[in-house]
C-alpha distance (Angstrom), angle and dihedral (degrees) to the residues before:
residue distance angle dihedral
X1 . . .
X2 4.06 . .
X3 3.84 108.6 .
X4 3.38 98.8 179.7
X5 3.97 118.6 104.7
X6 3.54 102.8 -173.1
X7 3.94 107.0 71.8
X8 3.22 105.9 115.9
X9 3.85 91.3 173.7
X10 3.22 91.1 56.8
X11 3.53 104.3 51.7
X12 3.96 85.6 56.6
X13 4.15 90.0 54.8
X14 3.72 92.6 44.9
X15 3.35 111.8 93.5
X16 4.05 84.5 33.5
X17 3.69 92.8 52.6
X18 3.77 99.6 46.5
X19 3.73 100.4 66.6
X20 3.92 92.1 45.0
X21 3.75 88.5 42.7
X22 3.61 90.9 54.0
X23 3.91 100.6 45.9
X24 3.69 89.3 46.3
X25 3.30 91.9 61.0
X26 4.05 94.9 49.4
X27 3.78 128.7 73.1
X28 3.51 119.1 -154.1
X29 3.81 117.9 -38.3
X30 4.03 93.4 -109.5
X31 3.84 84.9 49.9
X32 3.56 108.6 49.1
X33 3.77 123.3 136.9
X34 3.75 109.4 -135.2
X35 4.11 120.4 -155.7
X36 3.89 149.8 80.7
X37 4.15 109.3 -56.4
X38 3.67 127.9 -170.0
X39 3.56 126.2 -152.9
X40 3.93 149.8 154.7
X41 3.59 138.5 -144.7
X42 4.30 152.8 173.0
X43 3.29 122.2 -124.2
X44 4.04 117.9 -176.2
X45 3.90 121.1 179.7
X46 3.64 142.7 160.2
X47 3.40 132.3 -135.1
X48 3.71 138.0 -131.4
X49 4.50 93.5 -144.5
X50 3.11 114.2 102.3
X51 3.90 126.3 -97.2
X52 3.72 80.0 -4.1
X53 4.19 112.1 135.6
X54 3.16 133.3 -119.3
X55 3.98 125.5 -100.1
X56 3.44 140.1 -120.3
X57 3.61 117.3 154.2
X58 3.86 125.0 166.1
X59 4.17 111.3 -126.7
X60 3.97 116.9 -149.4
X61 4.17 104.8 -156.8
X62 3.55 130.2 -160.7
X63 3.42 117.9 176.1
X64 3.94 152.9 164.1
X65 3.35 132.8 -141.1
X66 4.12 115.4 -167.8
X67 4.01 128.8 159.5
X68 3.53 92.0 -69.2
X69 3.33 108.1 -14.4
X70 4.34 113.8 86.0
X71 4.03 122.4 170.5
X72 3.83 122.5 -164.3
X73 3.37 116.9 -174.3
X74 4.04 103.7 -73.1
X75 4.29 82.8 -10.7
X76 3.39 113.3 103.1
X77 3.97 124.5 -179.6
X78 3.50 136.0 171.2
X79 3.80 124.4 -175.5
X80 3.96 117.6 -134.4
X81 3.79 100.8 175.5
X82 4.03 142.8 20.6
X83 2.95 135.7 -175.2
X84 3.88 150.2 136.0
X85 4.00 90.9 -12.4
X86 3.41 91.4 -44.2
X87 3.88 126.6 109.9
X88 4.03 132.9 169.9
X89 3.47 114.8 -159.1
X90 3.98 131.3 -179.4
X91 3.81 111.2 -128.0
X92 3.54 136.2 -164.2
X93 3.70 105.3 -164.1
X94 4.10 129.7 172.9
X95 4.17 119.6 -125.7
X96 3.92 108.3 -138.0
X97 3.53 93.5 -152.5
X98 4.07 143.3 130.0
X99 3.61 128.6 53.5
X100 3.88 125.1 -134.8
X101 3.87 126.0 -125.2
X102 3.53 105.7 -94.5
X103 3.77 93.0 46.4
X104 4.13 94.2 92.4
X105 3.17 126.1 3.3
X106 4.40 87.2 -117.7
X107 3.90 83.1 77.8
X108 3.70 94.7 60.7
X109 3.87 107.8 140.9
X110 4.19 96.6 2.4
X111 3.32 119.3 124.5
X112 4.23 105.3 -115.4
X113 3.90 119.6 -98.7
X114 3.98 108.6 -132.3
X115 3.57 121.7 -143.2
X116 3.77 121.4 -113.2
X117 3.51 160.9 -163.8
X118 3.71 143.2 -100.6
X119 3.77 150.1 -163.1
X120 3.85 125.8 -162.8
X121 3.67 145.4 113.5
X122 3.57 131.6 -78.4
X123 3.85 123.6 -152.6
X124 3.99 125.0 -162.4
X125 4.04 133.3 -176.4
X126 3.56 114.3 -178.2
X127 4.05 112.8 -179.4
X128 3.88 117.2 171.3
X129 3.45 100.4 -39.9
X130 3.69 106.8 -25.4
X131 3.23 120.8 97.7
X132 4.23 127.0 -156.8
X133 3.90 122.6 -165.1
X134 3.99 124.2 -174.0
X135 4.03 114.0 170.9
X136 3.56 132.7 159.4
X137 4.22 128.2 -169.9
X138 4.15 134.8 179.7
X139 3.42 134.3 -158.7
X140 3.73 114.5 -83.5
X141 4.18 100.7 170.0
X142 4.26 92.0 52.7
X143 3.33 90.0 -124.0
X144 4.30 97.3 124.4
X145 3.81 96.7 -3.8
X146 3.70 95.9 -148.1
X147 3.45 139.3 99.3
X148 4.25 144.9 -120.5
X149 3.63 130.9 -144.1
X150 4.15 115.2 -174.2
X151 3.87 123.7 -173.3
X152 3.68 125.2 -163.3
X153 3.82 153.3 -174.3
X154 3.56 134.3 -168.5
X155 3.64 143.1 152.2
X156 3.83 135.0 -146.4
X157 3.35 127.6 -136.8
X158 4.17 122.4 179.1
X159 3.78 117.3 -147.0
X160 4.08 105.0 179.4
X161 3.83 106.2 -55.7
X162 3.33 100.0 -14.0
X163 4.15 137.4 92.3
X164 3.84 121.3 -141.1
X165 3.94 120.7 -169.1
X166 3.15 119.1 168.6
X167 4.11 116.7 177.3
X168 3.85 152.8 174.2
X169 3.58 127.1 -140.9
X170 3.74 143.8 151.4
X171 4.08 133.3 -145.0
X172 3.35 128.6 -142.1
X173 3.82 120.2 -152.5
X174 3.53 122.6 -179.6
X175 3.82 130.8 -125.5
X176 3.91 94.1 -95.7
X177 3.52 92.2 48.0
X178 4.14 87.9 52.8
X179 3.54 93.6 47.9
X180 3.35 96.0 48.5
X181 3.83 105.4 51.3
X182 4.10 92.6 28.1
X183 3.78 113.4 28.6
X184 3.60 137.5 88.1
X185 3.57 121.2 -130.8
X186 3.92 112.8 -135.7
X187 3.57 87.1 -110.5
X188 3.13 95.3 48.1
X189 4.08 87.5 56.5
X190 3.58 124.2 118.4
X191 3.69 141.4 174.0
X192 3.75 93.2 -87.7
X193 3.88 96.8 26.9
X194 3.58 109.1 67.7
X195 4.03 116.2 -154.9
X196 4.24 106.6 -100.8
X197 3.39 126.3 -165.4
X198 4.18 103.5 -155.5
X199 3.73 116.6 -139.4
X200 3.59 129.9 -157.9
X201 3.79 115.7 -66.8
X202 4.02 138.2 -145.5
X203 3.99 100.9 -161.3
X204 3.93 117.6 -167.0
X205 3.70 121.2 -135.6
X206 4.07 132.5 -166.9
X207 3.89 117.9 -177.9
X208 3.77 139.6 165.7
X209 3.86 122.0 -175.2
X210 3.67 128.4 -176.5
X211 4.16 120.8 -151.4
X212 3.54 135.0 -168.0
X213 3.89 147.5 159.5
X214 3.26 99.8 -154.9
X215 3.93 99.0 95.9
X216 3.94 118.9 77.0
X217 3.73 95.2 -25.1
X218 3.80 99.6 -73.0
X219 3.41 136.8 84.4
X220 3.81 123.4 -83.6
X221 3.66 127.6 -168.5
X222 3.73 129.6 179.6
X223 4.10 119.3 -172.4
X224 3.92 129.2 -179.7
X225 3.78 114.7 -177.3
X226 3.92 131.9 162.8
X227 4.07 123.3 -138.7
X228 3.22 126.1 -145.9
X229 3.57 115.3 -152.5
X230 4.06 139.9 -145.1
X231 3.64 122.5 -97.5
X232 4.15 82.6 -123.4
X233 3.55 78.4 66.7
X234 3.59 111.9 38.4
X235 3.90 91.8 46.0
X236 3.57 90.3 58.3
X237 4.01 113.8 120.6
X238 3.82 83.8 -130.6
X239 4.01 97.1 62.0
X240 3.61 135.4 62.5
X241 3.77 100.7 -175.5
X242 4.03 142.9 41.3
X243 3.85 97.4 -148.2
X244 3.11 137.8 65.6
X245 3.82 138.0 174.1
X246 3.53 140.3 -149.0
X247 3.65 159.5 173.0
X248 3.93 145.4 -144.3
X249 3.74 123.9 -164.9
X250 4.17 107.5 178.9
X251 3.88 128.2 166.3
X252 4.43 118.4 -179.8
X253 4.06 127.4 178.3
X254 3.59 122.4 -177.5
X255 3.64 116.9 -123.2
């Protein structure tokens, strides 16, 4: 389970991350180990607020996969259809987001913005080696009230033992989610922090993971991806940057 409730790069690759996560994790459907796994990972970001640190936080997983039902950590999926390559699953899945006040010195005097989570579906067409992911996830805690929608492509390719996927994609977070995690509320407003309204945003994402079960008998996957973010974002008085990169380290066994 992820603790940490800072990552903003994180929460972007979330809902993008999950349904790779989970199919890298599965062999083919007639093949598919069932049971409680335990894992551990790294993840190490940076961040586009200002004066704000970069990340790396260690992430303890426990997790169950079942014949429909598969926990990760705070990821939660549960398939409602198959067929054909195709699969629709409902997903609870967490948004590492928010910063509090004492975490730059931008933040001074604004009331902290708590991470959150979210509920949605996730959609996935794999044919040959292509692989297509839709999913989309609101607000269930009231924290931003909004929603996200990510899209994705990637294709495998396997050299020996080993899985590479590289992929595009692109999130879509609404205005409230914007406003919430990058605007300043006018009271909040000061003589070097501007009020901003946050609009909608389109963010950009590039990733390429690598997979493999030759290590330790369990599967081990390390990622690195970049995000590209919004100008809603980037011209926010809180952020000094519209990039950011980051990287995933993740090793599960079943029991």
């Amino acid at each position: 389970m992820i603790m940490k409730r800072s990552l903003v790069t994180l929460s972007l690759s979330a809902s993008l991350l999950f349904p790779t996560f989970v199919s890298a994790q599965q062999p083919p459907q007639n093949q598919q180990p069932q049971g409680w796994m335990w894992g551990f990972g790294i993840a190490a970001s940076q961040d586009v607020y200002t004066d704000f640190d970069n990340r790396i936080v260690p992430i303890p997983i426990i997790g169950y996969t079942g014949e429909k039902l598969r926990v990760y950590g705070p990821f939660v999926s549960y398939e409602l259809y198959r067929d054909s390559g195709f699969t629709l699953n409902a997903q609870l899945v967490p948004v590492f987001a928010g910063y509090e006040e004492d975490d730059s010195t931008v933040f001074t005097g604004m009331e902290d913005r708590d991470f959150s989570y979210a509920a949605g579906f996730g959609f996935n067409y794999n044919t040959g080696s292509w692989v297509y992911s839709l999913s989309t996830n609101a607000d269930i805690l009231g924290k931003f009230d909004g929603y996200q929608a990510s899209a994705s492509i990637g294709k495998r390719f396997r050299i020996d033992n080993f899985m590479i996927e590289p992929s595009v994609g692109v999130n879509y977070q609404d205005s409230n989610y914007v406003d919430y995690y990058y605007g300043v509320r006018p009271e909040e407003a000061t003589a070097f922090r501007n009020a901003y309204n946050g609009d909608s945003a389109l963010n950009t994402e590039v990733r390429v993971a690598v997979s493999t079960r030759q290590f330790l008998g369990g599967m081990t996957r390390l990622e690195v991806g970049a995000t590209f973010f919004d100008d809603s974002i980037s011209d926010s008085p809180l952020t000094d940057e519209d990039t950011a990169l980051s990287a995933m380290l993740v090793y599960t066994r079943f029991f």
